[in-house]
Structures are given as structure tokens and as C-alpha cells.
PyMOL CGO cylinders between C-alpha atoms (Angstrom):
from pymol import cmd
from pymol.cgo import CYLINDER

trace = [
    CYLINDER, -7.64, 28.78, -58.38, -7.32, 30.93, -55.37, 0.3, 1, 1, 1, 1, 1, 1,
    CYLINDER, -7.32, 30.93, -55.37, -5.04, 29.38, -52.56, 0.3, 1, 1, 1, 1, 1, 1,
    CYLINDER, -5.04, 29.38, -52.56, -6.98, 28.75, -49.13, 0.3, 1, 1, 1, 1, 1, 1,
    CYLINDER, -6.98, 28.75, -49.13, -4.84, 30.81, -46.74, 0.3, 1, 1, 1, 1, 1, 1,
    CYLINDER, -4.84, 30.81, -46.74, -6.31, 30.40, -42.86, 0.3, 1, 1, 1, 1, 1, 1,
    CYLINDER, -6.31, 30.40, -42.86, -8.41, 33.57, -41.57, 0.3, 1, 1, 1, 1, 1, 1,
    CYLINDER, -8.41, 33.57, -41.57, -6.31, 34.67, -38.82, 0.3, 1, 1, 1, 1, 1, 1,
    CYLINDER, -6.31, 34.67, -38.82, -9.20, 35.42, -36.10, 0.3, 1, 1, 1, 1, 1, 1,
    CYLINDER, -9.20, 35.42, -36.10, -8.96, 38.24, -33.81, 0.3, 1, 1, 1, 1, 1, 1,
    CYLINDER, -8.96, 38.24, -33.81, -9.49, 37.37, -30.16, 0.3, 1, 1, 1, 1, 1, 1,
    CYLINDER, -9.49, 37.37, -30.16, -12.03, 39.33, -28.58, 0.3, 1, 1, 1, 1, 1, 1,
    CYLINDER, -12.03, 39.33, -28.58, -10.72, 39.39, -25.22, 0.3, 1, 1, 1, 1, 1, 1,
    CYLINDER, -10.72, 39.39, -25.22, -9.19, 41.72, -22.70, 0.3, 1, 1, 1, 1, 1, 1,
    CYLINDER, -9.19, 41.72, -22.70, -5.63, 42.54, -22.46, 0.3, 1, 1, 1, 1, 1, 1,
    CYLINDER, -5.63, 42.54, -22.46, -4.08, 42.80, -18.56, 0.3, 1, 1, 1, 1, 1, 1,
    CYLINDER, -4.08, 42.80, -18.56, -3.31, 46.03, -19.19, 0.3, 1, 1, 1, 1, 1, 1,
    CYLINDER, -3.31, 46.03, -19.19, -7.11, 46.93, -19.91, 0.3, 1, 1, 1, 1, 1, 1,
    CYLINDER, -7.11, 46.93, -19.91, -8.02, 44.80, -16.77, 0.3, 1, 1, 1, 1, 1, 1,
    CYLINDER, -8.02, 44.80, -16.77, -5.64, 46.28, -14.09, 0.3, 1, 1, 1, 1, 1, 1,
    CYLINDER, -5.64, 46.28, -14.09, -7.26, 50.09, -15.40, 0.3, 1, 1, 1, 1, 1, 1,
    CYLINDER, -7.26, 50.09, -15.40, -10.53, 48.86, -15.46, 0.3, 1, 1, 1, 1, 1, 1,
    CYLINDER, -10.53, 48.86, -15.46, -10.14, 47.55, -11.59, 0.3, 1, 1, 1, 1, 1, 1,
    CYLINDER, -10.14, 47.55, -11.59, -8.09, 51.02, -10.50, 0.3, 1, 1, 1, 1, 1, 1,
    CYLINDER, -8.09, 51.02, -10.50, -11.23, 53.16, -12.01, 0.3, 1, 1, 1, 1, 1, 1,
    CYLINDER, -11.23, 53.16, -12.01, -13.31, 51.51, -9.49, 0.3, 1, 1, 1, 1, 1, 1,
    CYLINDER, -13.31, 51.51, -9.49, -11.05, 51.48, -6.27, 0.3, 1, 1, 1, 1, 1, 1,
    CYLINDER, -11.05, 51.48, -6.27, -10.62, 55.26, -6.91, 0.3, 1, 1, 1, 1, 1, 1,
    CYLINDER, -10.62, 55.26, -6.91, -14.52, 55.14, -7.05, 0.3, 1, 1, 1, 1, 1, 1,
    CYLINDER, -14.52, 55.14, -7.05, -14.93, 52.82, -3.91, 0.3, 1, 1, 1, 1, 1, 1,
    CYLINDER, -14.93, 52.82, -3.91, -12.64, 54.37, -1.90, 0.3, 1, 1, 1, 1, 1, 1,
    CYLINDER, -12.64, 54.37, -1.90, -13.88, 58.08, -2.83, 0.3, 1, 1, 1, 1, 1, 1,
    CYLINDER, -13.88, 58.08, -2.83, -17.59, 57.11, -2.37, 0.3, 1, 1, 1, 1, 1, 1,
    CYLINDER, -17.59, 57.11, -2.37, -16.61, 55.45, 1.44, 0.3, 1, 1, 1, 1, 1, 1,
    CYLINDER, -16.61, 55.45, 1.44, -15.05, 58.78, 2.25, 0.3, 1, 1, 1, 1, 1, 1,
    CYLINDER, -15.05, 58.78, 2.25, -18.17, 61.20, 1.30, 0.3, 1, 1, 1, 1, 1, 1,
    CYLINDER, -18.17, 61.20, 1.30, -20.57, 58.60, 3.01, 0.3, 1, 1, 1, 1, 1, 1,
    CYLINDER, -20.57, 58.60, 3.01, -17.80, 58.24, 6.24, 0.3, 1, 1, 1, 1, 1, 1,
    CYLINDER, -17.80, 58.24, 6.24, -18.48, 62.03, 6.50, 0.3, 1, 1, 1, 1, 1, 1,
    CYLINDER, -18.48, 62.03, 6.50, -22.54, 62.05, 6.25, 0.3, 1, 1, 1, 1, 1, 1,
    CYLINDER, -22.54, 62.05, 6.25, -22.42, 59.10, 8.83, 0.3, 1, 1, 1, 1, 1, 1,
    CYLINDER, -22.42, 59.10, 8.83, -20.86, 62.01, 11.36, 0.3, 1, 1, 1, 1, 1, 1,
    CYLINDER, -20.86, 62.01, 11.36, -23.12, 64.21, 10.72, 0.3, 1, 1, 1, 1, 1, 1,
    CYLINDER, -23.12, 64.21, 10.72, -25.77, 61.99, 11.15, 0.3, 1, 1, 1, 1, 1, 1,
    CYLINDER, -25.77, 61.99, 11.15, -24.58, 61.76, 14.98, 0.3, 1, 1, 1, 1, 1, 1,
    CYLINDER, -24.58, 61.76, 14.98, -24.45, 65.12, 15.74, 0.3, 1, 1, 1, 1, 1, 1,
    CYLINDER, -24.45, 65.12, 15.74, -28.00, 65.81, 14.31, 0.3, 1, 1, 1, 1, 1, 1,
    CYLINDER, -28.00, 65.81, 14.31, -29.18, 62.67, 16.62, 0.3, 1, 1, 1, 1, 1, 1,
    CYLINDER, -29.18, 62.67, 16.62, -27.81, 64.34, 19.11, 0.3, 1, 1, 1, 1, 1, 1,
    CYLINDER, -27.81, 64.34, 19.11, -29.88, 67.82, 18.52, 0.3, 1, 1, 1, 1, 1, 1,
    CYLINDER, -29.88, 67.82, 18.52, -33.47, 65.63, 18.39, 0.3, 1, 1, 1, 1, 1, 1,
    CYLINDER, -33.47, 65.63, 18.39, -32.17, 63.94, 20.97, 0.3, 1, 1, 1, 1, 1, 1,
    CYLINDER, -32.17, 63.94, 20.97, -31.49, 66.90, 23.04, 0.3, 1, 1, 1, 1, 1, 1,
    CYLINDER, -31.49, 66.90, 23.04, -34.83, 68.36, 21.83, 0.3, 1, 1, 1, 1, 1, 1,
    CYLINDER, -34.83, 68.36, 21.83, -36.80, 65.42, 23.43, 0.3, 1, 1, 1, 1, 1, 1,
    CYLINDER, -36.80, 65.42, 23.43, -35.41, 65.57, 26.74, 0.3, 1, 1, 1, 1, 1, 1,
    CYLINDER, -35.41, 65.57, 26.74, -35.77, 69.43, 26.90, 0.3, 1, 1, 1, 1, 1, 1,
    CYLINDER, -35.77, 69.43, 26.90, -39.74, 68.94, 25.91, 0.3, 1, 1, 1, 1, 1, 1,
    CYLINDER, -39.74, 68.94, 25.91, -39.63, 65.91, 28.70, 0.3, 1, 1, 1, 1, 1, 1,
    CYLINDER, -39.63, 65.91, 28.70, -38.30, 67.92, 31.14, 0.3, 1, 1, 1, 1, 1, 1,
    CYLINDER, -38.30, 67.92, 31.14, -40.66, 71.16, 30.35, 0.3, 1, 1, 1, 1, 1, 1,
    CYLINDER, -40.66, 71.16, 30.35, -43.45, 68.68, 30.92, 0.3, 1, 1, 1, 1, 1, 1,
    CYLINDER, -43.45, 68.68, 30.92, -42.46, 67.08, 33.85, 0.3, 1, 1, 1, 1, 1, 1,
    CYLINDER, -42.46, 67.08, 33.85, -42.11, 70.80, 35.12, 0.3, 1, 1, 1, 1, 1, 1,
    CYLINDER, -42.11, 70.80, 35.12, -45.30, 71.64, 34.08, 0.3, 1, 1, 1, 1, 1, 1,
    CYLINDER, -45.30, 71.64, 34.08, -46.83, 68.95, 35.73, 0.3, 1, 1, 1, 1, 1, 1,
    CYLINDER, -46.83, 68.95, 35.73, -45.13, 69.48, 39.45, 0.3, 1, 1, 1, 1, 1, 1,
    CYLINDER, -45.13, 69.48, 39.45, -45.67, 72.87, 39.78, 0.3, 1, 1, 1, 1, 1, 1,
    CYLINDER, -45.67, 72.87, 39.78, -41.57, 73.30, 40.66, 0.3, 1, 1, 1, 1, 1, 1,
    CYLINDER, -41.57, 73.30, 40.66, -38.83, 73.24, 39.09, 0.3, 1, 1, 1, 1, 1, 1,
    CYLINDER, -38.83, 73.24, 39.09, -37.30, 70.57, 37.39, 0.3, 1, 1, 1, 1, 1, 1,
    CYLINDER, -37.30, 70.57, 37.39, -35.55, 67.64, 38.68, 0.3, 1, 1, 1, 1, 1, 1,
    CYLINDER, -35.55, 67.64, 38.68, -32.94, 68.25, 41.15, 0.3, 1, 1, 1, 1, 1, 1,
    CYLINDER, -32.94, 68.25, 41.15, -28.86, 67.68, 40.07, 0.3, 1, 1, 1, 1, 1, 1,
    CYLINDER, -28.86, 67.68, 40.07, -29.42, 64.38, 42.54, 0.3, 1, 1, 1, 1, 1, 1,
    CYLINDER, -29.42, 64.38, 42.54, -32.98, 63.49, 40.89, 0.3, 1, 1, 1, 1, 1, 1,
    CYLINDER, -32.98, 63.49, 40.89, -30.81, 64.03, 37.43, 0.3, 1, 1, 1, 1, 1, 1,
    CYLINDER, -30.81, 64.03, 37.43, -32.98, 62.62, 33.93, 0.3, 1, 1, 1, 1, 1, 1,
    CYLINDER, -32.98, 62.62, 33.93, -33.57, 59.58, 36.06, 0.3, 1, 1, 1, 1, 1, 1,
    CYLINDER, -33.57, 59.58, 36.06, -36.41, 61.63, 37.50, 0.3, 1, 1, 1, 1, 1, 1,
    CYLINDER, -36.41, 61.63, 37.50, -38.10, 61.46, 33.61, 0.3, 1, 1, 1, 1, 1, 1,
    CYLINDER, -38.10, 61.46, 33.61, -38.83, 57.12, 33.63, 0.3, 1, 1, 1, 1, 1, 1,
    CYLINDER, -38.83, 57.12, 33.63, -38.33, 56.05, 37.27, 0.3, 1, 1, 1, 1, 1, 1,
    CYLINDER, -38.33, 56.05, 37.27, -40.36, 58.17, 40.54, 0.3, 1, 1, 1, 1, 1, 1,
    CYLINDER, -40.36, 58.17, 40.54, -37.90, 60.43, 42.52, 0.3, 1, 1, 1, 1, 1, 1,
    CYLINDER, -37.90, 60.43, 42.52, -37.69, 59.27, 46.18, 0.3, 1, 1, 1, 1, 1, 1,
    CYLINDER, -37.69, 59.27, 46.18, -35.31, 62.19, 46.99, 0.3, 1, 1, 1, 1, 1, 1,
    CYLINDER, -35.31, 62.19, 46.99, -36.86, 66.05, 47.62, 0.3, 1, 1, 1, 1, 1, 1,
    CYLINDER, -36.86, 66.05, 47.62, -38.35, 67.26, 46.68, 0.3, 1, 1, 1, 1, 1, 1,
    CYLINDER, -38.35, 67.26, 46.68, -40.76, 64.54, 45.05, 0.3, 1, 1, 1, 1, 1, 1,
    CYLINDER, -40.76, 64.54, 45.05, -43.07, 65.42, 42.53, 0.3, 1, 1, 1, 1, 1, 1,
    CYLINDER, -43.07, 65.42, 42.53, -47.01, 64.86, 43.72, 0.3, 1, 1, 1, 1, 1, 1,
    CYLINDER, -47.01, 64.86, 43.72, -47.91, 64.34, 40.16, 0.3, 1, 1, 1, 1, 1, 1,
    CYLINDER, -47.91, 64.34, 40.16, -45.23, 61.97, 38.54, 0.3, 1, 1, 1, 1, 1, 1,
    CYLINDER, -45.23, 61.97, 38.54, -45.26, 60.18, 35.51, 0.3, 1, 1, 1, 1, 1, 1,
    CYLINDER, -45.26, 60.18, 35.51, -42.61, 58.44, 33.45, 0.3, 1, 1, 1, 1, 1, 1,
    CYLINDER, -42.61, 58.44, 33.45, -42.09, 60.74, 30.82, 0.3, 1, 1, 1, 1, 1, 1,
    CYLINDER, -42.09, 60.74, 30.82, -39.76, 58.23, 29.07, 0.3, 1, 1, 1, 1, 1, 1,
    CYLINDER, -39.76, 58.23, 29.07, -39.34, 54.46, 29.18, 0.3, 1, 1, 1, 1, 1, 1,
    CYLINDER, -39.34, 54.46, 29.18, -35.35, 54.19, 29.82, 0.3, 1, 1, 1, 1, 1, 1,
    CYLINDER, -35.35, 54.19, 29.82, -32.33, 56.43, 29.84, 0.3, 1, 1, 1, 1, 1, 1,
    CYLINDER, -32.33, 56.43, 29.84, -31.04, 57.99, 26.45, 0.3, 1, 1, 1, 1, 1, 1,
    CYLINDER, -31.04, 57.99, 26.45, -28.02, 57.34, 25.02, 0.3, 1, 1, 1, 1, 1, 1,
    CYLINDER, -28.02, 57.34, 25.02, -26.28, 59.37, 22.58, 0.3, 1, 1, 1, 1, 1, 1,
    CYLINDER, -26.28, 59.37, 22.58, -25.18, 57.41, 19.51, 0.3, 1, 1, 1, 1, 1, 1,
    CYLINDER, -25.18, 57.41, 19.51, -21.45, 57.08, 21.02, 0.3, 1, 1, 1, 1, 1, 1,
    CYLINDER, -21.45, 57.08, 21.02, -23.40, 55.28, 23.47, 0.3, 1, 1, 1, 1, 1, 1,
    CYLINDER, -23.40, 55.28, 23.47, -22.92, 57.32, 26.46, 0.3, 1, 1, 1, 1, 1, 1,
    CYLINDER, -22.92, 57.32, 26.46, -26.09, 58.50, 28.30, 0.3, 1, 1, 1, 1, 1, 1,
    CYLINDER, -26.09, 58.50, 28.30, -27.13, 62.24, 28.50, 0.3, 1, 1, 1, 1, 1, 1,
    CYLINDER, -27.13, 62.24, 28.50, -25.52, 64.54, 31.16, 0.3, 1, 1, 1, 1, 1, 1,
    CYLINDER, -25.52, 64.54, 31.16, -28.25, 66.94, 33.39, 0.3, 1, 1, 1, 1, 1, 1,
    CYLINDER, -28.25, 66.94, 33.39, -26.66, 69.69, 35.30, 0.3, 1, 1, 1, 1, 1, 1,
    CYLINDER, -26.66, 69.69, 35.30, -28.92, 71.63, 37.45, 0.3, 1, 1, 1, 1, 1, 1,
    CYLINDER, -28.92, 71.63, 37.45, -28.88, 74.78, 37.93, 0.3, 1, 1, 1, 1, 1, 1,
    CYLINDER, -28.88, 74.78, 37.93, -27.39, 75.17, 34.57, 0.3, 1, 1, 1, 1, 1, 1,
    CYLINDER, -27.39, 75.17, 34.57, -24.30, 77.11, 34.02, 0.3, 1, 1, 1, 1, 1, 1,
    CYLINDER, -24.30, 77.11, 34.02, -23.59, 76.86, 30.35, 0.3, 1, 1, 1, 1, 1, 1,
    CYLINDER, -23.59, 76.86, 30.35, -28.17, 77.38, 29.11, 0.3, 1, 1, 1, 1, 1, 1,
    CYLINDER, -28.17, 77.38, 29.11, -29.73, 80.14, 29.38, 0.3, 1, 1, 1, 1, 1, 1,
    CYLINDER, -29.73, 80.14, 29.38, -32.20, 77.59, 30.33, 0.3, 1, 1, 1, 1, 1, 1,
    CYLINDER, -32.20, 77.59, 30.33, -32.88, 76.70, 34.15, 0.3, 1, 1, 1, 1, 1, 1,
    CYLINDER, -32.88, 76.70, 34.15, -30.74, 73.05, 33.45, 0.3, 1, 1, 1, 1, 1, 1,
    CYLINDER, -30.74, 73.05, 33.45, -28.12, 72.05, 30.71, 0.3, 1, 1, 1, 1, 1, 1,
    CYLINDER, -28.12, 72.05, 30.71, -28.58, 68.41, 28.58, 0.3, 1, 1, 1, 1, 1, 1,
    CYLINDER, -28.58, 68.41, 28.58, -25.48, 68.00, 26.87, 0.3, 1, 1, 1, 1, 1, 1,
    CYLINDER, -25.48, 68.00, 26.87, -23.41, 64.75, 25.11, 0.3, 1, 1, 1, 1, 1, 1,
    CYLINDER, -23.41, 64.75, 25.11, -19.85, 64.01, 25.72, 0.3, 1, 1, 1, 1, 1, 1,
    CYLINDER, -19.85, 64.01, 25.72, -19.35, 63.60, 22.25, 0.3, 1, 1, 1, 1, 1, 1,
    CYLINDER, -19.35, 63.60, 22.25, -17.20, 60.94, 20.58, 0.3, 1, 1, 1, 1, 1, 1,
    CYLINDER, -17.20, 60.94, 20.58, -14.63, 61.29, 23.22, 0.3, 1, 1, 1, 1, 1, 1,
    CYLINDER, -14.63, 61.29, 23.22, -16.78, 60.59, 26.35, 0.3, 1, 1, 1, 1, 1, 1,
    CYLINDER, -16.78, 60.59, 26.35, -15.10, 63.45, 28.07, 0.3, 1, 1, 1, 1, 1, 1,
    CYLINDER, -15.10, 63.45, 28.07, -16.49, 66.27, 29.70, 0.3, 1, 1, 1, 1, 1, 1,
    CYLINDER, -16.49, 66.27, 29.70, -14.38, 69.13, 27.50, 0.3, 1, 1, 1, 1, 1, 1,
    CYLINDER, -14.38, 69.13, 27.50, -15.34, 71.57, 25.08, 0.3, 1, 1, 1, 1, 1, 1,
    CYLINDER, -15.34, 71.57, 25.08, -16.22, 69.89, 22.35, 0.3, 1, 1, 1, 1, 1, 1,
    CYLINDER, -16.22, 69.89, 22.35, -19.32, 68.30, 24.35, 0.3, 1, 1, 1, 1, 1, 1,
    CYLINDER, -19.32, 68.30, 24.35, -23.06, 69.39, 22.35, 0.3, 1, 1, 1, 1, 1, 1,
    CYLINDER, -23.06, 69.39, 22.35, -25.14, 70.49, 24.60, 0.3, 1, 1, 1, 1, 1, 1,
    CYLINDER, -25.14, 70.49, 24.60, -28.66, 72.25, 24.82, 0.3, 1, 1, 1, 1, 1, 1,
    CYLINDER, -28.66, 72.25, 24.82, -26.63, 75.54, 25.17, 0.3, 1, 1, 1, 1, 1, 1,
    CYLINDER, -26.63, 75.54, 25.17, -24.94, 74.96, 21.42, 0.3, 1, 1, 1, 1, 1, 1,
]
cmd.load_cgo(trace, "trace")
């Protein structure tokens, strides 16, 4: 007769060892995937910014269209596009052209200079940027 020794099982279970490798494999992951998507997010802003800029330039060719002059005045500013001008000179043919004032996605509104000095346009629409500062990193319809 055979002697009944006990099966010895084999645990099927992790070791720490396995665990704590398993767990750095992702961070590494994680933390690589956050930094690719950190840098679309940025360039998500800046092309905002472009549309952005290309829908005030088309609202401000219309509302020049429209007036039969030029386009706002540097005191008129983008306000002139959703709210009536009541400084000269003031358009005989107004309409709001937009419903409020644009904000870039750094939350800052658009800037209007008039005559332009930066466009080879007759005005400039630019952003401040992420710094909110007038400098030369600003985007602007003459980038």
C-alpha cells in the first residue's frame, strides 16, 4: 500500500513584487498619456484663437460692408459688432453682428486696434495669450 502523503497545492496568487511592477507599468502609462494630451489641450487654444480671430475679421468686413465706411473707430472698438455705436461716426445701417463680446479661451476678451499697425489689414484683432499681457507673444490677425 502506497502511503497518503498531502498534495502540497500551489497558490495561485500574486507575489508583491509582481504587484508593485504591475502598478509602476501603469503610472509610467498615466503619467506619459497626461503629458501628450496636456500638450494637444494647448494647441487646442491657439487654434480657438485663429477661428476665433477669423469670425471677428468676417464680422467686422460685414459691418463695413454694410456702413459704407470704414470700420469701427479705436473708441467704437468690437463693442461696435453687438451693441449700436453712439460715438462718430455712427453707422446708418447697424446691426448686431454678434450677441456678446468674445473671449479668448484664457478668458480675456479680444483686443481691436484701429488703424492697425501690426495687419496689413485696415484694423488688428489679436489675444493676449496665456499671459494677458500685451507683448510679443500675443496671436493676432497679423500672425
Amino acid at each position: 500500500m502506497r502511503s497518503r502523503m498531502p498534495l502540497r497545492r500551489r497558490s495561485a496568487a500574486f507575489t508583491l513584487v509582481e504587484i508593485v511592477i504591475v502598478i509602476t507599468i501603469i503610472a509610467v502609462l498615466a503619467g506619459s498619456g497626461i503629458f501628450l494630451v496636456t500638450g494637444m489641450i494647448d494647441d487646442a487654444k491657439f487654434q480657438r484663437v485663429d477661428n476665433d480671430l477669423k469670425a471677428l475679421d468676417l464680422a467686422l468686413q460685414s459691418y463695413e460692408r454694410n456702413n459704407y465706411f470704414n470700420p469701427p473707430s479705436q473708441e467704437q472698438g468690437l463693442k461696435a459688432l453687438w451693441e449700436k455705436p453712439t460715438s462718430e461716426p455712427i453707422p446708418e445701417r447697424w446691426r448686431a453682428y454678434l450677441t456678446e463680446a468674445m473671449k479668448d479661451p484664457w478668458g480675456t476678451e479680444y483686443q481691436y486696434r484701429f488703424p492697425a499697425q501690426k495687419s496689413k489689414k485696415k484694423y488688428d484683432i489679436y489675444s493676449l495669450g496665456p499671459d494677458r499681457v500685451e507683448s510679443d507673444d500675443d496671436v493676432g490677425n497679423y500672425k
